[in-house]
N, C-alpha and C positions, 0 to 999 in steps of 0.2 A: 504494500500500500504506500509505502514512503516512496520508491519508485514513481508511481502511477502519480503522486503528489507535484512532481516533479516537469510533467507532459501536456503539452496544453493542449485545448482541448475545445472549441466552441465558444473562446475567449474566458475560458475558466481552464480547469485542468480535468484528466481522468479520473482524477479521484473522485472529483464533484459527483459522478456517476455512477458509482460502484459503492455498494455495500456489503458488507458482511452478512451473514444470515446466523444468528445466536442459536443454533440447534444442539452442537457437539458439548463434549465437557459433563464431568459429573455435577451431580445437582443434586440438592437435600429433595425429600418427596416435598414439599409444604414448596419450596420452588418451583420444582417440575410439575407442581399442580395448580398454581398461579400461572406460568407459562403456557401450559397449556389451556386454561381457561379466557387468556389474552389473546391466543388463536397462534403460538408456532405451533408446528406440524413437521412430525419427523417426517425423516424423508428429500427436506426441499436442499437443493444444492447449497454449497456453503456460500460462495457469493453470486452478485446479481448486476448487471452493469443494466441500468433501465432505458439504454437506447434503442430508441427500434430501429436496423440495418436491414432492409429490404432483401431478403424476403422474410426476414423473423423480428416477433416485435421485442424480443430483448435476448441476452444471453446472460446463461446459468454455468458457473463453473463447478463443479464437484471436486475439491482435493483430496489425494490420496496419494502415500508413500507409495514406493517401487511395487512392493506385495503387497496392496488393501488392497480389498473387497468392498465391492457396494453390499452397503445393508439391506435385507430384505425392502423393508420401504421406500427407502433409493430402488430399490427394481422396480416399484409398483410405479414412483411420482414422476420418474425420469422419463418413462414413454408417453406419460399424460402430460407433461410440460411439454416433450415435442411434438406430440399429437396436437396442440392447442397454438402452436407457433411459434414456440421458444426453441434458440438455439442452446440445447445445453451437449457439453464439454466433461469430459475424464482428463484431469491436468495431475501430473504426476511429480512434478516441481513447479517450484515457485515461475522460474525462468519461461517453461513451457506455458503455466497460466499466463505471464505480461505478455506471452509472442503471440496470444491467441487471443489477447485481448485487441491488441496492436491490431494484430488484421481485420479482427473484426469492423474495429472501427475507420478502419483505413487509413491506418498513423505508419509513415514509412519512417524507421529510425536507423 
């Protein structure tokens, strides 16, 4: 993200664009029940850049080390994000998320 902070971008920067998504990480239950009652939803990629790039109206990254695995409800959300128009992404380092973010957006570095 400090990257991305850096890239300009629509007369702001990349970052302005892209969120995190609070899903991962352990959590007392009295959290994970407030959380969820606020409406996250396992499942949804970790970040979100909210531009729409024609022909999809935003893109979803999932990260995951060399060996993960997508979680069962990652198998469930990820073909209903793309079925719905979102380009979502398996990025396996950081480096590979910013290069796929870059194109998406059509930032040549």
């Amino acid at each position: 993200m400090k990257t991305l902070s850096k890239i300009p971008y629509k007369g702001l920067t990349v970052r302005n664009f892209i969120y995190a998504v609070p899903n991962g990480g352990f959590r007392s239950k009295r959290t994970a029940s407030v959380l969820k009652a606020e409406g996250v939803k396992r499942g949804i990629p970790d970040l979100h850049c909210f531009v729409a790039v024609h022909p999809y109206h935003s893109l979803y990254i999932e990260m995951k080390t060399e060996t993960g695995d997508l979680t069962e409800s990652q198998k469930s959300v990820i073909p209903m994000l793309r079925r719905e128009g979102h380009k979502v992404l398996i990025c396996r380092s950081e480096e590979q998320a910013l290069n796929e973010i870059l194109k998406y957006l059509g930032i040549a570095i």
